[in-house]
N, C-alpha and C positions, 0 to 999 in steps of 0.2 A: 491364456494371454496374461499375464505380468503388467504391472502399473504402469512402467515405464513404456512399455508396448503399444499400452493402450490411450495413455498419454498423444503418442508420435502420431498413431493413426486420427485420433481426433483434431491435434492439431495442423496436422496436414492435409484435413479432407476442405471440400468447399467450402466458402464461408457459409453456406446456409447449412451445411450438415454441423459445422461448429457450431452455428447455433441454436439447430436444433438437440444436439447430444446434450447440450449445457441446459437447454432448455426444459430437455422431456428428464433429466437426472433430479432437476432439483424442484420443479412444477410435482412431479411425481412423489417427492419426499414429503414435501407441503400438504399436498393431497392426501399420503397417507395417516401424518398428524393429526390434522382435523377428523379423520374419520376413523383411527381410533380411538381417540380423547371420546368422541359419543357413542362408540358402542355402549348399549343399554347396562351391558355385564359389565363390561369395565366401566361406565360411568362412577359408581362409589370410589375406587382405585381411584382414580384421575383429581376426582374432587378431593380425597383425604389431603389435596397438594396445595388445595386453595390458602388463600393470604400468601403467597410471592408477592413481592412488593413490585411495584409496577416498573422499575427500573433497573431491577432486573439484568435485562437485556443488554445495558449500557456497555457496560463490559467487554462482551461478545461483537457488539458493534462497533465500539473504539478500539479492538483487536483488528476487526474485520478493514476496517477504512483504513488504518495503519498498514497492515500486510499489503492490500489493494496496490495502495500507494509505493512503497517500497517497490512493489514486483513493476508496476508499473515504470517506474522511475529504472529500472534496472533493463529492461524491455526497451523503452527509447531509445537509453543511451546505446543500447546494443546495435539498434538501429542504425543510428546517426553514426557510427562509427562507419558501419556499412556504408553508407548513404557518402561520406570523408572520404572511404576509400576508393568509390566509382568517380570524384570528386578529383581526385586527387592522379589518378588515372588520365584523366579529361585531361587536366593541367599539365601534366609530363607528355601526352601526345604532342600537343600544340607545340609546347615548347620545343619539342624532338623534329616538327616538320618545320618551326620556323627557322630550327638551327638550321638544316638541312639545304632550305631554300635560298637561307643568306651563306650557303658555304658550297662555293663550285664544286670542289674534289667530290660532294657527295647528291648536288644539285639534279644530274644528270645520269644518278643511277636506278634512278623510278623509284627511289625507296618511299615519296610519297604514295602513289598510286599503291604499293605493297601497303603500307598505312591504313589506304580505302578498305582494302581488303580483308587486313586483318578487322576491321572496324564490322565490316559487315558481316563477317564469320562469327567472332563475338556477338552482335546484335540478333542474328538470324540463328545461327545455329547452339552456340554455348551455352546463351542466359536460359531456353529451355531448359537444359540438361541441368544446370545449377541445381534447382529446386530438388530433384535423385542423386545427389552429391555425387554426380560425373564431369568431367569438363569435354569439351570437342578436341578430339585429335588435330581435326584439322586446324581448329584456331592455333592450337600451341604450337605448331606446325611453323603457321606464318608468323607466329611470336617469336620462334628460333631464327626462321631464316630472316627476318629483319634485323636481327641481332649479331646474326653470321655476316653477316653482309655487312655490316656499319663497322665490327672490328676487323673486316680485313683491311680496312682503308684507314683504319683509328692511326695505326703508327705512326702514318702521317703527319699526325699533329701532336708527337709524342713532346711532352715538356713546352707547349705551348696556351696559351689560355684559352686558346677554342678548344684542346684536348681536355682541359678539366671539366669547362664547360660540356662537354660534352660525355664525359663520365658520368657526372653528377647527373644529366639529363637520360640516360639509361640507365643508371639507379635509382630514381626517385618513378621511375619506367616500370622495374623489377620488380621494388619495393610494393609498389601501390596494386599490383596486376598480382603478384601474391596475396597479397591482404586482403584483394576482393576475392579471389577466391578461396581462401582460408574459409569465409561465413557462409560457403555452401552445405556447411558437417552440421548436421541435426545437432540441435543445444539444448538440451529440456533441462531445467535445476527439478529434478524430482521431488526432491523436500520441500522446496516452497511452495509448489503447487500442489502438494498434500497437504499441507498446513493450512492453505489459502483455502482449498476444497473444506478440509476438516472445521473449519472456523467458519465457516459460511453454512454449514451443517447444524453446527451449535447457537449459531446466531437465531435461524430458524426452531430449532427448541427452545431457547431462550424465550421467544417473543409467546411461542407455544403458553410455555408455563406460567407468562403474568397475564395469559387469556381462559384460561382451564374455570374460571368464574364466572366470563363471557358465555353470552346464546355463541350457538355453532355459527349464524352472521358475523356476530361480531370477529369472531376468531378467524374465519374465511378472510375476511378484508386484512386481517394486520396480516394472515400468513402471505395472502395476495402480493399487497405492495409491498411487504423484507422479501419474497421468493423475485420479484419484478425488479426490485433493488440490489440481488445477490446478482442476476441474470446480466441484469446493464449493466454491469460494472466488470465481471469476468468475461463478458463474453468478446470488447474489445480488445482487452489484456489477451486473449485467448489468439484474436488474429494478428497481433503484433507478432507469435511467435515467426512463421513464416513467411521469411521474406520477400518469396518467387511469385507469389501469388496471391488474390484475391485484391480487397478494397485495398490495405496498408501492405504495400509492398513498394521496393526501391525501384525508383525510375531509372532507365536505360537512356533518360533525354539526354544525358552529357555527352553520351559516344553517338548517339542520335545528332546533336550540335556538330559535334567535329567531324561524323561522317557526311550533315550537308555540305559542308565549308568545304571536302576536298572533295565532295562531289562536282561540285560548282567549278572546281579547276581541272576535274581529270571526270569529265563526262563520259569520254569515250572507252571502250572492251580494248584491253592491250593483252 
């Protein structure tokens, strides 16, 4: 298995195995430091190293909180985009069923109630599949035929301002319903999370070597709280990658909102 391989699997397992991979990788590293800094036999080796200057580490740490950040900041925004585009989704239905309702010619072709349905196709069936970068047949189904249906009657208002309005409001339809599903394709930036990994490695030797003068106590606690301190800080970075699932994942409540609202009007099985 290959980095990038093992990257995806990690970042897509539960959050509790996310943060036990993160956990038992680098607790594990920590642990082995300390206990070979005291083998007996290497003990003279390890000491020849003594007088590092205590600060040392600073470096490695002011790398580490820099990269941290960046990747984070790069994570949200990836998010929030996501999060824009479900957003933006919501706004284009609405606007699509209030045109709908204020316009006879298309008032009285159920295309709300088709609406409901795609809503609930989406809801129910889709967003699972998202997270396997697959979409529902059937949702894109009823994404077509609400679409097939709305331009056979579009000509009607060909060169008038309900027709533009009405463009724009199946474009921004399109637009937005692609975009959220464009974010179902697995994204990992491999090199920053080698760097991110590799520096958080080195932070931990770092802290190692201005303690090599330290009782093996002493040394235990600083590897402790920098191994506690690499942990809590990668390991939410870690569940921001996928979106579909766990604690930080995008809410469904926007298609959840607009499918009450035309629940509320079209209760009944047609």
């Amino acid at each position: 298995m290959d980095f990038k391989s093992l990257l995806s699997t990690l970042f897509y397992s539960p959050d509790l195995g996310i943060f036990l991979g993160i956990f038992v990788v680098y607790a594990a590293i920590a642990l082995f430091i300390v206990l070979i800094v005291h083998i007996p036999r290497l003990r003279d080796f390890f000491s020849s190293f003594n007088g590092i200057h205590g600060t040392f580490y600073s470096p490695a740490a002011t790398m580490f909180a820099l990269l941290a950040a960046f990747m984070g900041a790069s994570l949200v925004s990836s998010f929030n985009s996501h999060t824009e585009s479900i957003n933006q989704e919501r706004t284009a239905l609405l606007l699509y069923v209030d045109f709908i309702n204020n316009t006879p010619l298309l008032a009285n072709q159920n295309l709300q109630y088709q609406v409901k349905q795609y809503l609930q196709s989406a809801i129910e069936e889709e967003w699972p599949l998202l997270e396997h970068e697959k979409i529902s047949r059937n949702t894109g189904e009823l994404f077509q035929g609400i679409f097939l249906k709305t331009l056979k009657i579009a000509p009607a208002f060909e060169g008038t301002q309900a027709g533009r309005e009405l463009a724009k409001v199946l474009d921004s339809w399109y637009e937005a319903r692609a975009k959220r599903l464009s974010y179902r394709w697995k994204h990992i930036e491999i090199l920053r999370w080698g760097v991110l990994f590799m520096v958080a490695f080195l932070l931990q030797l770092s802290v190692a070597a201005t303690h090599l003068a330290s009782s093996k106590r002493a040394m235990s606690l600083s590897m402790g709280i920098t191994t506690a301190l690499i942990i809590s800080v990668i390991t939410p970075l870690a569940l921001n990658v996928n979106h579909y699932s766990g604690l930080l994942q995008v809410s469904k409540m926007p298609f959840e909102e607009v499918y009450a609202v035309l629940s509320e009007q079209f209760n009944d099985d047609r």
